[in-house]
Biotite code that builds the C-alpha atoms (Angstrom):
import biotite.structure as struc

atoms = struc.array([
    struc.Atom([18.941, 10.620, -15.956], chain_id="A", res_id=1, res_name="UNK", atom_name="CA", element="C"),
    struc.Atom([16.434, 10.073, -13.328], chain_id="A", res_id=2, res_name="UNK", atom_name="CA", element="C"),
    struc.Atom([12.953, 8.374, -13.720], chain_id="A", res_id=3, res_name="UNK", atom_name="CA", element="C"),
    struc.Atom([9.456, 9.910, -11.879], chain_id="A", res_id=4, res_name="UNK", atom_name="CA", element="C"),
    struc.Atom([6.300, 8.475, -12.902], chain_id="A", res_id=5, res_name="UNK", atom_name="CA", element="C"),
    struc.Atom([2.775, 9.091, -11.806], chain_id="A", res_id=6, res_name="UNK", atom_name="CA", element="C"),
    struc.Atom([1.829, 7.492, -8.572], chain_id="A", res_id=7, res_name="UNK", atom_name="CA", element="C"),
    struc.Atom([-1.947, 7.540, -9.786], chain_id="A", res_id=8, res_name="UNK", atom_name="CA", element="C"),
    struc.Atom([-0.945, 5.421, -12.155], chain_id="A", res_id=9, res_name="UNK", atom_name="CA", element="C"),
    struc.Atom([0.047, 2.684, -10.010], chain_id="A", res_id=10, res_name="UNK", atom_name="CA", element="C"),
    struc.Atom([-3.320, 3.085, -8.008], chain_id="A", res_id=11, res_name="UNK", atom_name="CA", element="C"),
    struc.Atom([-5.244, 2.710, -11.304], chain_id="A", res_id=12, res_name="UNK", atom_name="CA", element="C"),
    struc.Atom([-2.984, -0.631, -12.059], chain_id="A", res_id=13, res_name="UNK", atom_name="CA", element="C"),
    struc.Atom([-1.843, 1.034, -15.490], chain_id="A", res_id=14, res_name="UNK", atom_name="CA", element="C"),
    struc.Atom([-1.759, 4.207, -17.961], chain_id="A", res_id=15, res_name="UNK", atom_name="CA", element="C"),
    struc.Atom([-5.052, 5.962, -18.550], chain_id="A", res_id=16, res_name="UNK", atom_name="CA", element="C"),
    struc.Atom([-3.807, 6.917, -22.020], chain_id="A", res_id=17, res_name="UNK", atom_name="CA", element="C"),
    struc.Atom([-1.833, 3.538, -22.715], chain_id="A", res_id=18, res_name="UNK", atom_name="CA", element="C"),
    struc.Atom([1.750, 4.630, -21.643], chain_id="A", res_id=19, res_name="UNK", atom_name="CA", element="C"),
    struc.Atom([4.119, 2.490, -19.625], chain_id="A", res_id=20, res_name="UNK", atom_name="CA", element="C"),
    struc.Atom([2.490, 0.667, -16.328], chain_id="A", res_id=21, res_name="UNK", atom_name="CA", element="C"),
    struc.Atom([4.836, 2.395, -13.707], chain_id="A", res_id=22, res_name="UNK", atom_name="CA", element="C"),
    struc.Atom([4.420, -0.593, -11.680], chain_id="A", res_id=23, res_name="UNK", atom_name="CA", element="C"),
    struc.Atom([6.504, -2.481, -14.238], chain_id="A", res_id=24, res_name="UNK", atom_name="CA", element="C"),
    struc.Atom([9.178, 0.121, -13.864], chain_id="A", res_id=25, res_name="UNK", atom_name="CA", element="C"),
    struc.Atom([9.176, -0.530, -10.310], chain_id="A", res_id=26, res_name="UNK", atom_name="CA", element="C"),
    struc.Atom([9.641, -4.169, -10.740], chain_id="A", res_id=27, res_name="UNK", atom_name="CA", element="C"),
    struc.Atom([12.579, -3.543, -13.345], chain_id="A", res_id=28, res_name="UNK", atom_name="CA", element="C"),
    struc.Atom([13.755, -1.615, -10.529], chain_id="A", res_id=29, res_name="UNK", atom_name="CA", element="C"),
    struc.Atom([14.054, 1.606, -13.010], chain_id="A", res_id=30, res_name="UNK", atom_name="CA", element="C"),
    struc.Atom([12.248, 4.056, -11.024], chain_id="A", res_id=31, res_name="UNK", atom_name="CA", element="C"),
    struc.Atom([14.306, 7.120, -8.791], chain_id="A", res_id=32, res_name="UNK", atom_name="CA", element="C"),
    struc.Atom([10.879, 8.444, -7.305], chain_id="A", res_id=33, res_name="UNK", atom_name="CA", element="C"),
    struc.Atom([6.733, 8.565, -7.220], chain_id="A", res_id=34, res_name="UNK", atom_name="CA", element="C"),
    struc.Atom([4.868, 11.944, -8.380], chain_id="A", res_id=35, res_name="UNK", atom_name="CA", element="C"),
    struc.Atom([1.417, 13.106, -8.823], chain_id="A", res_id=36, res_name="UNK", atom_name="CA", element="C"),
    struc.Atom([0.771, 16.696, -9.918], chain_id="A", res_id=37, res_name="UNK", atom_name="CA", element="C"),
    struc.Atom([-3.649, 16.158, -9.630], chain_id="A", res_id=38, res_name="UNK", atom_name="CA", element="C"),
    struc.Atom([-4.175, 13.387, -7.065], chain_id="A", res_id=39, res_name="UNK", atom_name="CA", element="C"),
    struc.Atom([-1.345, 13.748, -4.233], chain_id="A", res_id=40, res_name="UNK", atom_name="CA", element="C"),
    struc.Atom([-2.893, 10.716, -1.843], chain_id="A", res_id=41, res_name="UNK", atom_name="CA", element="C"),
    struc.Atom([-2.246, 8.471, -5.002], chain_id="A", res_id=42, res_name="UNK", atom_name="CA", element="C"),
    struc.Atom([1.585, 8.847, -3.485], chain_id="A", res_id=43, res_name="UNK", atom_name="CA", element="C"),
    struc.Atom([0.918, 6.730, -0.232], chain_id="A", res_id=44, res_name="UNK", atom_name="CA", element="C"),
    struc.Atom([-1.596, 4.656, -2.209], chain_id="A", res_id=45, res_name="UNK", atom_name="CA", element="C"),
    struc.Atom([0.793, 3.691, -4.762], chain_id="A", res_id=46, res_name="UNK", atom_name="CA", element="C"),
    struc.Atom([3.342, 2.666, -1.859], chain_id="A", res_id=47, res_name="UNK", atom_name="CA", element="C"),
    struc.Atom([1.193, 0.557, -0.067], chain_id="A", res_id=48, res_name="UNK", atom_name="CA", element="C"),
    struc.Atom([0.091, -1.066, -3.270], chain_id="A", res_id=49, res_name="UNK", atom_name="CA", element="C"),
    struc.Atom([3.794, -1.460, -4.223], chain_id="A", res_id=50, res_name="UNK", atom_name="CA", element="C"),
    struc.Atom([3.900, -3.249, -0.963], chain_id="A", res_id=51, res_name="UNK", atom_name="CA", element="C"),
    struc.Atom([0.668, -5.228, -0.766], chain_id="A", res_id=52, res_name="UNK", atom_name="CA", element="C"),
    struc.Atom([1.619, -6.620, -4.320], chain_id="A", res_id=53, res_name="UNK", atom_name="CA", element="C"),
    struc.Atom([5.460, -7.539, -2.924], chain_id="A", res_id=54, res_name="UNK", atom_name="CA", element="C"),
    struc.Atom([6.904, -5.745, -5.302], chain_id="A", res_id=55, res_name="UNK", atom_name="CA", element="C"),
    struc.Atom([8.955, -3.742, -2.695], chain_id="A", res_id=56, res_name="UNK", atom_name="CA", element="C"),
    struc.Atom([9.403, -4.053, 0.927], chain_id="A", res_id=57, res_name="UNK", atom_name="CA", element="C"),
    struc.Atom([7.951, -0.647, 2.862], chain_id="A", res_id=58, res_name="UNK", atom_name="CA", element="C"),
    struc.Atom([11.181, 0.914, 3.111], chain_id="A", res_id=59, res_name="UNK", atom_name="CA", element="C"),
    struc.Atom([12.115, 0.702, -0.326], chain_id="A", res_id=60, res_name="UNK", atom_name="CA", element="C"),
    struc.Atom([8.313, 1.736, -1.189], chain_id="A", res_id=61, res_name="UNK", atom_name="CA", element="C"),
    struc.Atom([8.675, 4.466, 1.098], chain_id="A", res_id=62, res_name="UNK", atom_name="CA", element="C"),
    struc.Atom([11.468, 5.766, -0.523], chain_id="A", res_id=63, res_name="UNK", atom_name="CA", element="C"),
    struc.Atom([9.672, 6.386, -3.933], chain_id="A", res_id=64, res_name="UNK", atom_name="CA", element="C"),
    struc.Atom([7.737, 9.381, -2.138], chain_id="A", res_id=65, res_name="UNK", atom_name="CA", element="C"),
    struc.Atom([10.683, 10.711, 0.258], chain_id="A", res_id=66, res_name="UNK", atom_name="CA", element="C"),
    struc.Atom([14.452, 10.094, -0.273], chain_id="A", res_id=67, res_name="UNK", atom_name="CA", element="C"),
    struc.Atom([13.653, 9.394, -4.564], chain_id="A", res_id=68, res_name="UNK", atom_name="CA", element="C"),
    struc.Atom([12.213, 12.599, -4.947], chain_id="A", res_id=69, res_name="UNK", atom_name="CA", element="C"),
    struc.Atom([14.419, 14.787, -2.676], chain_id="A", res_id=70, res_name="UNK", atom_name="CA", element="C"),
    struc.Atom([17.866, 13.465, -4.400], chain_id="A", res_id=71, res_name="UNK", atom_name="CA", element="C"),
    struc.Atom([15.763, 14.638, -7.848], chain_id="A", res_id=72, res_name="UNK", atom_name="CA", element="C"),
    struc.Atom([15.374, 17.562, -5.967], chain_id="A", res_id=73, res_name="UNK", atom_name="CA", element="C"),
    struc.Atom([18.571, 18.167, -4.355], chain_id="A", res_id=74, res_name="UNK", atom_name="CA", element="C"),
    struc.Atom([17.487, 18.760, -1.319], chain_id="A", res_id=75, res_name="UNK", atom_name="CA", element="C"),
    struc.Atom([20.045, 16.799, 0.844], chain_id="A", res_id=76, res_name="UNK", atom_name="CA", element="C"),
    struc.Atom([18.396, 17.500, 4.004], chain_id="A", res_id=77, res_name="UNK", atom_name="CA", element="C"),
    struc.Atom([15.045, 15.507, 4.018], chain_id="A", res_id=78, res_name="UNK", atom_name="CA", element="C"),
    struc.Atom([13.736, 12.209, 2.860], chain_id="A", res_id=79, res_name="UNK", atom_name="CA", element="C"),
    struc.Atom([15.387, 10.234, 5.507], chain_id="A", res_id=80, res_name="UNK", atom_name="CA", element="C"),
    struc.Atom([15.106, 9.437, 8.850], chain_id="A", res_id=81, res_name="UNK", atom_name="CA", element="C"),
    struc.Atom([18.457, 9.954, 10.185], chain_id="A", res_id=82, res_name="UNK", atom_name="CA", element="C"),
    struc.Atom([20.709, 12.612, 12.702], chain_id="A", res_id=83, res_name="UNK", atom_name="CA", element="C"),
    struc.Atom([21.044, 15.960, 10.817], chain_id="A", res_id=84, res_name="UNK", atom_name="CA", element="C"),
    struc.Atom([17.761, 15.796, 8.579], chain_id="A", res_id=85, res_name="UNK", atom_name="CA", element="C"),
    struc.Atom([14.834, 17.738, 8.818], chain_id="A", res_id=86, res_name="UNK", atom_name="CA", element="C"),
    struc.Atom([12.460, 15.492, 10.450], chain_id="A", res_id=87, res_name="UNK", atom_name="CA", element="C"),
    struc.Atom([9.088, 15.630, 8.323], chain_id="A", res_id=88, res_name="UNK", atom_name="CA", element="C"),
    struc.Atom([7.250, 12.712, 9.324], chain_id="A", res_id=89, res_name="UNK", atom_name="CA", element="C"),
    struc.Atom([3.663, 11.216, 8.772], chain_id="A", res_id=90, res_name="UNK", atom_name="CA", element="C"),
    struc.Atom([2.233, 8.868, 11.126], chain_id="A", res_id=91, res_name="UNK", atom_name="CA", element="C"),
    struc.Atom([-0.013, 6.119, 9.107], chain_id="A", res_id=92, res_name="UNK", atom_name="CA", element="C"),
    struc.Atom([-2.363, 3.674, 9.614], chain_id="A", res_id=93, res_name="UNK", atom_name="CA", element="C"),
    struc.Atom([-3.777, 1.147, 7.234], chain_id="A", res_id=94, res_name="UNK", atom_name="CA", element="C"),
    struc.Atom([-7.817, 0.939, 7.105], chain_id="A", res_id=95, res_name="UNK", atom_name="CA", element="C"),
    struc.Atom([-9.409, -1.796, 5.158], chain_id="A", res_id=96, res_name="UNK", atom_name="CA", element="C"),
    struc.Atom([-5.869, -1.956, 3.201], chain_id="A", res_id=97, res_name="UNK", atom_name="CA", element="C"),
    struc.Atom([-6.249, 1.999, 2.781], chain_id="A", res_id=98, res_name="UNK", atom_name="CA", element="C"),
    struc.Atom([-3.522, 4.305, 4.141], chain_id="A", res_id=99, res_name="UNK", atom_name="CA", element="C"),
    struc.Atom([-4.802, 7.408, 6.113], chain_id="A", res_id=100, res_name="UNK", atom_name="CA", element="C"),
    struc.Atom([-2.764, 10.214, 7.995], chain_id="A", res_id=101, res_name="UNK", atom_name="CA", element="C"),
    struc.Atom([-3.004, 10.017, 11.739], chain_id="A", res_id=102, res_name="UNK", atom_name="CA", element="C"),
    struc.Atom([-0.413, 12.966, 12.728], chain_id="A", res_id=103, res_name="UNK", atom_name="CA", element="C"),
    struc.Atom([2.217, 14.845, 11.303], chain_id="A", res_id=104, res_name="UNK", atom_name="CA", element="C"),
    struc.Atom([5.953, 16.694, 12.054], chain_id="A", res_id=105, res_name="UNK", atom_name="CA", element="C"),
    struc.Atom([7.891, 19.264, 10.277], chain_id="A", res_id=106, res_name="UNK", atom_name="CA", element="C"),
    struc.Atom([10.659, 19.965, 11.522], chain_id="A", res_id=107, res_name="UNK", atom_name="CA", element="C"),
    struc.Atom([10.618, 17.557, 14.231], chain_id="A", res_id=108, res_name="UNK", atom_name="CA", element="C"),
    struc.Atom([7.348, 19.355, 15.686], chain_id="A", res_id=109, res_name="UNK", atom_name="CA", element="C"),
    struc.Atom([4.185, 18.274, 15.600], chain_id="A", res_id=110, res_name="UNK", atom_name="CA", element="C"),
    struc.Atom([1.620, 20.185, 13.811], chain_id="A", res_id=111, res_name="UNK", atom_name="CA", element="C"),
    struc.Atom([-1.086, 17.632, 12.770], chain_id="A", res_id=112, res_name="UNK", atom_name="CA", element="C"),
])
């Protein structure tokens, strides 16, 4: 079985209707991969938090919101960065401890 939990809810530091604090599944090291189905930039949020918080270096962090949730997914060809994947990338940069999108690839090309 395979744990996702809201990424949101890291951001907010806990459950807004007193469920599990994913960030405690994180440090049990219980969690396969970050979601959010109603905020979507709570998933780079939640990583750098995870980070900022040393819970998890970056890469591991990283993984949460890429490799996590394409194994859940099956989907064998993205989520890393390695020969033979599909080369999706985001370029960040951390303002005031916030992370915002500078560029983006898909497929190796750059479209943002």
């Amino acid at each position: 079985m395979k744990v996702i939990a809201g990424a949101p809810n890291i951001v907010r530091g806990g459950s807004h209707s007193g469920n599990v604090a994913v960030m405690d599944l994180v440090r049990q090291n219980l969690l396969d991969a970050l979601a959010s189905d109603y905020v979507p930039a709570a998933m780079l949020e939640a990583v750098f938090g995870i980070v900022a918080q040393k819970t998890l270096a970056l890469p591991e962090a990283v993984a949460l919101v890429s490799s996590g949730p394409a194994a859940v997914a099956g989907l064998a060809d993205r989520g890393r960065i390695e020969v033979g994947q599909r080369a999706d990338l985001l370029q960040i940069r951390l303002y005031d401890g916030l992370p915002v999108i500078r560029s983006v690839w898909r497929g190796g090309v750059r479209v943002a």
